[in-house]
C-alpha positions as CSV (number, residue, x, y, z in Angstrom):
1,X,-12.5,22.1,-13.5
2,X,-10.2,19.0,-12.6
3,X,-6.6,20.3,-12.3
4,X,-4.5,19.4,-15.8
5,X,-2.1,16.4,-15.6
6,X,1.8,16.3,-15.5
7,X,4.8,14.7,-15.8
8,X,5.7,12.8,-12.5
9,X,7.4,9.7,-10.7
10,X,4.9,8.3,-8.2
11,X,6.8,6.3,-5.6
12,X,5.0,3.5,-3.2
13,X,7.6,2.1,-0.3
14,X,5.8,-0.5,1.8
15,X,7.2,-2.8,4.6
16,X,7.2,-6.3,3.4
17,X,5.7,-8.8,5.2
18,X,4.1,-6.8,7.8
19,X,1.5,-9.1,8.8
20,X,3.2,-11.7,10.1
21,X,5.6,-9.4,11.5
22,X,2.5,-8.4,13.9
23,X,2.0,-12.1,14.0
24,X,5.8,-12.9,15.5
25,X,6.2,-9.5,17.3
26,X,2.9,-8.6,18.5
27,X,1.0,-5.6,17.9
28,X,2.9,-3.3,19.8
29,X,6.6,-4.0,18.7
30,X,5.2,-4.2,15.2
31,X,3.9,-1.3,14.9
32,X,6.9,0.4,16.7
33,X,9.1,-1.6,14.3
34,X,6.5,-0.1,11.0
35,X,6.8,3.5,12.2
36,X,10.7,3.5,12.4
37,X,10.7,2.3,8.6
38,X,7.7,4.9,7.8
39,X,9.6,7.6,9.6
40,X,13.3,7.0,7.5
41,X,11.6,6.6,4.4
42,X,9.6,9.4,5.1
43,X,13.2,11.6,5.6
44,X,14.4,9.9,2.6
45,X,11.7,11.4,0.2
46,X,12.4,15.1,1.8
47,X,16.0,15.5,0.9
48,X,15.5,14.4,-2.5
49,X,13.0,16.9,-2.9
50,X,9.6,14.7,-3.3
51,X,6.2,14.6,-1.8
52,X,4.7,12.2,0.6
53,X,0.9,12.2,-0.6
54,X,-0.3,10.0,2.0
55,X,0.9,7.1,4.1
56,X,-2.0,4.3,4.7
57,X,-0.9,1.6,7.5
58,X,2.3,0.3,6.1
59,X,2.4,2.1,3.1
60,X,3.8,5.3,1.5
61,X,2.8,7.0,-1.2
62,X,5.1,9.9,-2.7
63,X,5.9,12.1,-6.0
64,X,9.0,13.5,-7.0
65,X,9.9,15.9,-10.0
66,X,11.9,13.6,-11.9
67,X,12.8,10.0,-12.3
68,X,16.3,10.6,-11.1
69,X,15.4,12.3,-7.8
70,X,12.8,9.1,-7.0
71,X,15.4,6.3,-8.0
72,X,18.0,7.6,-5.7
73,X,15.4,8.0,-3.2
74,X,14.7,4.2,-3.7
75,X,17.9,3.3,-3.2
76,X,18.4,5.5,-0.5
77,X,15.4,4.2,1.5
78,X,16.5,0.1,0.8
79,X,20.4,1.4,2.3
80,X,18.8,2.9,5.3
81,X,16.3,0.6,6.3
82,X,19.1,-2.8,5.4
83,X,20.8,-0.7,8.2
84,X,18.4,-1.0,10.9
85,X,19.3,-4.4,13.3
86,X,16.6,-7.0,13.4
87,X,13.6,-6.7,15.7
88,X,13.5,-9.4,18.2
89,X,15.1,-11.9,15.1
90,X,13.3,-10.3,12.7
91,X,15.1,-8.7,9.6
92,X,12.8,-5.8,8.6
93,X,12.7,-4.6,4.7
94,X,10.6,-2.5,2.5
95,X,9.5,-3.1,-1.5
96,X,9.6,0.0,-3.5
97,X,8.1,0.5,-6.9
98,X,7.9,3.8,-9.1
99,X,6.9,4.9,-12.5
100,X,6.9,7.9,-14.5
101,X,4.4,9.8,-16.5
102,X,1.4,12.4,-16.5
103,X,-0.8,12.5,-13.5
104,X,-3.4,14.9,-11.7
105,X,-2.1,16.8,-8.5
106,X,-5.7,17.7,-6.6
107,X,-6.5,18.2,-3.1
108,X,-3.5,16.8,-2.1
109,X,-3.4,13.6,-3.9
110,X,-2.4,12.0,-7.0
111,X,-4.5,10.4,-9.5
112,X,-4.0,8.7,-12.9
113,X,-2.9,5.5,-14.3
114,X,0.6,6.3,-13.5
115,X,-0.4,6.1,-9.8
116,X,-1.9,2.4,-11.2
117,X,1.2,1.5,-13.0
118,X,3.6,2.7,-9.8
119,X,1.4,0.2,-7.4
120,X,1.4,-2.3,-9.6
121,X,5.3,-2.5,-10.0
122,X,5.2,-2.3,-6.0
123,X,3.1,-5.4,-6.4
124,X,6.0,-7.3,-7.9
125,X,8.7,-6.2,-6.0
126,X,10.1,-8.5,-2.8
127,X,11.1,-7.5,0.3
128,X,14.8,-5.6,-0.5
129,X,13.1,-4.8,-4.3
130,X,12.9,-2.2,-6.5
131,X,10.8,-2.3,-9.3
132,X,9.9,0.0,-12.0
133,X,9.0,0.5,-15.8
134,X,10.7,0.4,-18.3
135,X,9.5,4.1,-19.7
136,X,10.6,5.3,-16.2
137,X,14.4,3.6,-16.9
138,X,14.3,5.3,-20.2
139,X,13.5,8.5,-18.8
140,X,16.9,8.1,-16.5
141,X,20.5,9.9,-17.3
142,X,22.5,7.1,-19.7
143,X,24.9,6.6,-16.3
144,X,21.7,5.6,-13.8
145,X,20.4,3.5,-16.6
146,X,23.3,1.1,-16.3
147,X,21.9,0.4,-12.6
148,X,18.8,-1.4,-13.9
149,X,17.9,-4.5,-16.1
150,X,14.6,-5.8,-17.3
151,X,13.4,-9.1,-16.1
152,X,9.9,-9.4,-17.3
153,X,7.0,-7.9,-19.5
154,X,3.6,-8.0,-18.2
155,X,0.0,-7.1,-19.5
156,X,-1.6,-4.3,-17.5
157,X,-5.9,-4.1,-17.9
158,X,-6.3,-1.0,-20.4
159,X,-2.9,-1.4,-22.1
160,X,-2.6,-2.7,-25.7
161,X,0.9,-3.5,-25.0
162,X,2.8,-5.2,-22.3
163,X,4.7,-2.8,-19.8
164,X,8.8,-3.6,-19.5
165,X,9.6,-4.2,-15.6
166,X,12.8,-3.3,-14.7
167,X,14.9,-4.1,-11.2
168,X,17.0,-1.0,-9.6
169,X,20.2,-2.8,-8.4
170,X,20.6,-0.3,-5.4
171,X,23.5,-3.1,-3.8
172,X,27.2,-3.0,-5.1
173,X,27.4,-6.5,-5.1
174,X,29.3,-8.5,-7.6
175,X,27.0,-11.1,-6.8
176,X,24.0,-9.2,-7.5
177,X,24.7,-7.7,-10.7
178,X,25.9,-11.5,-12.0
179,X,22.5,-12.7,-11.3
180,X,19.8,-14.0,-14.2
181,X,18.4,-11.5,-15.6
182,X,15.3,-14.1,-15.8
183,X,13.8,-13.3,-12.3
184,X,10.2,-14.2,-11.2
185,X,8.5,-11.4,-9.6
186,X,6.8,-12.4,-6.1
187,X,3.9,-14.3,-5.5
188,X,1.3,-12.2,-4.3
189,X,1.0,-13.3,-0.1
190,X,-2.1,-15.6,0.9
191,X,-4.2,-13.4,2.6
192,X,-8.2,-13.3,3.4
193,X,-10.3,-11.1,5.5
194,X,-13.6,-12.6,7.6
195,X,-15.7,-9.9,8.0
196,X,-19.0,-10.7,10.9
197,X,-21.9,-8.8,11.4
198,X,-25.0,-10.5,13.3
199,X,-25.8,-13.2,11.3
200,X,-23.9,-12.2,8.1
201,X,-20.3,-13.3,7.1
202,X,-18.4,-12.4,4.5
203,X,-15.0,-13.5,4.0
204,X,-12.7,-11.4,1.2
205,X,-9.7,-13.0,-0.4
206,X,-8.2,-12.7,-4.3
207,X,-11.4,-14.3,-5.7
208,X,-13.4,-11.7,-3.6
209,X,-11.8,-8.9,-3.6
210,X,-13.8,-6.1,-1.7
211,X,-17.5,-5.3,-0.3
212,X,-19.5,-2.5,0.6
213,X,-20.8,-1.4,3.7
214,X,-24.0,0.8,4.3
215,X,-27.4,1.3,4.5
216,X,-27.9,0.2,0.5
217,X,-30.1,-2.9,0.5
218,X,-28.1,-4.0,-2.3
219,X,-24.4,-3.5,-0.6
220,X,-22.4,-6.7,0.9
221,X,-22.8,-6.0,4.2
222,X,-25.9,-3.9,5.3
223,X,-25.9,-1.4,8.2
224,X,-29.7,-0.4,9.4
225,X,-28.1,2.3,11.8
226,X,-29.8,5.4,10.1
227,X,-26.3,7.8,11.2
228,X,-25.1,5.1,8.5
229,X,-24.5,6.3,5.4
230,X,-26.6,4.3,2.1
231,X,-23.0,3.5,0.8
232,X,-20.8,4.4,3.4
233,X,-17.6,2.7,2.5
234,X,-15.6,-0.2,1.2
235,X,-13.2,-2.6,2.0
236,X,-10.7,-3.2,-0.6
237,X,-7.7,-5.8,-1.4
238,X,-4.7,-4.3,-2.2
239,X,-2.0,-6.6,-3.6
240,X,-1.6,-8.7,-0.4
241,X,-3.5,-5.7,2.2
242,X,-6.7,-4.9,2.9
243,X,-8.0,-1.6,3.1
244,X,-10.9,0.2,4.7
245,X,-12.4,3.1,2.5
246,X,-14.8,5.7,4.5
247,X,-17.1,7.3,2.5
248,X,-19.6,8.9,4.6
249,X,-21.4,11.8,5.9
250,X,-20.9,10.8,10.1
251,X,-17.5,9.3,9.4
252,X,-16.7,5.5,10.2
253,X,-15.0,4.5,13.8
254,X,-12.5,1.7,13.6
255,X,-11.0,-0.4,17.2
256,X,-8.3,-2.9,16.5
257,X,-7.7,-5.2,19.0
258,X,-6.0,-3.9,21.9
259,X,-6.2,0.0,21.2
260,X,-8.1,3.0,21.0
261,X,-10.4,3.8,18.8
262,X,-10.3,6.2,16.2
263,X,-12.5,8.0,13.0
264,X,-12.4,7.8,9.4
265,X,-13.4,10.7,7.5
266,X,-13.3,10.4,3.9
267,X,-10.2,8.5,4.4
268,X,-8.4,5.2,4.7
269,X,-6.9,2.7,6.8
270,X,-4.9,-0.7,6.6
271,X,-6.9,-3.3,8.4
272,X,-4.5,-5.4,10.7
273,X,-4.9,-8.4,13.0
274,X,-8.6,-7.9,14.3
275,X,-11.1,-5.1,15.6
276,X,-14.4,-3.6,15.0
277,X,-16.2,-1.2,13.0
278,X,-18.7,1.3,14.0
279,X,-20.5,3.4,11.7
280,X,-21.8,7.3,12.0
281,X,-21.1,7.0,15.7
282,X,-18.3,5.8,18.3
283,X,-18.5,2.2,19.9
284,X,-19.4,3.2,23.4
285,X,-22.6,5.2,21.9
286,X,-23.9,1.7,20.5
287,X,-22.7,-1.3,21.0
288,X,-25.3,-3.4,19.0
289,X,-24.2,-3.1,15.3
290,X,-21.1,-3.3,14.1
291,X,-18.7,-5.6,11.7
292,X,-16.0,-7.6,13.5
293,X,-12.8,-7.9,11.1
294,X,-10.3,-10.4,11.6
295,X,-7.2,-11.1,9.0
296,X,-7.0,-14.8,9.0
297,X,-5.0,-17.8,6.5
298,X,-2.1,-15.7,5.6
């Protein structure tokens, strides 16, 4: 019996603009640079008394009680990392988005559209942004209300109406709160995925979204490697990310570029840069199929 849903603020915090900063830093300043952010934000989201449910690449995922406990947490996390000096010229900043409403706690993660709703708002949020709902605003005591304004309504697939999205003005700036209330949320970033394997590409961008890897005849990309599973996993864009799904029996065994190699089992990883894919089994057992990734256009 699935576990019964509740009342809670799901919170994503992502580091804007991490691919090129892997681009202008390399990979290993980058994803010293990523880690420091993860690692504050992570802090942030324990003294306000939330959850981190998982953390994939770049990305945090957390839940907190209440809507009051995950907007101060917001604005906590945007203070803390504004504080941190540049990296080698380069200002880092994170893009928080949050919404409130019932969702399932089971096996350690959150489901529900108000996971869906929370992403989305972390979808229009720029670097040094945070974004929410209206509902969630509403939700807020009258005082923490007076921090927000609404600057758009959007349509959301599966909603009859348009959701309210609301800015947190976490800066005491003058200058800030006299801005136009008329802001337009980012534009997602330009990125695509080339995906090689023999003879087959496949390249995933906004009008491709995602393919599937595995033995299934009928899948995008198909492994004959019987330690394969029929549909082993996915690759999946997520606003301007892309993200490897494993969903197999023998696990899936990702390289990038540079470093070691490591396994998926029945869980997930931002793809970044370049590397390879193995599937049921490590590279060094059998070099001849895999799928070669590389991020590419951005």
């Amino acid at each position: 019996m699935n576990a019964p849903a509740r009342n809670l603020t799901v919170l994503f915090a992502d580091v804007a603009g991490s691919t090129r900063l892997y681009e202008r830093l390399g990979d290993t300043e980058a994803l010293h640079a990523i880690e420091r952010c993860l690692k504050r934000i992570d802090r942030v989201v324990a003294s306000y008394k939330g959850r981190v449910v998982k953390t994939i690449g770049d990305e945090i995922m957390a839940v907190f009680e209440s809507v009051e406990d995950a907007m101060q947490a917001a604005c906590d996390m945007q203070t803390r990392i504004s504080d941190l000096p540049p990296v080698s010229g380069v200002k880092l900043a994170i893009r928080i988005g949050f919404h409130h409403g019932p969702a399932i706690e089971e096996n350690n993660d959150v489901f529900g559209d108000t996971v869906n709703v929370a992403a989305r708002m972390t979808g229009l949020a720029k670097g040094g942004q945070i974004i929410t709902t209206g509902e969630a605003i509403a939700a807020l005591p009258p005082l923490l209300r007076q921090s927000s304004r609404e600057i758009d309504a959007i349509a959301i697939k599966g909603k009859s109406d348009a959701i309210r999205v609301c800015e947190v003005l976490w800066q005491e700036s003058d200058d800030l709160t006299m801005k136009s209330a008329s802001i337009v949320p980012a534009a997602p970033a330009v990125v695509r995925l080339r995906l090689r394997h023999g003879e087959t590409e496949v390249t995933l961008d906004t009008a491709r979204p995602s393919a599937v890897l595995g033995r299934d005849p009928m899948g995008d990309i198909v492994i004959r490697d019987p330690r394969a599973s029929r549909r082993h996993g996915h690759i999946e864009l997520r606003r301007d990310k892309f993200v490897l799904v494993d969903q197999s029996t023998n696990g899936t065994y990702v390289t990038f570029q540079g470093e070691a190699e490591f396994t998926l089992k029945r869980e997930e990883t931002l793809l970044r840069n370049r590397g390879r894919i193995s599937f049921g089994h490590a590279w060094a057992e059998d070099k001849a199929e895999v799928v070669e990734f590389e991020i590419i256009g951005t």
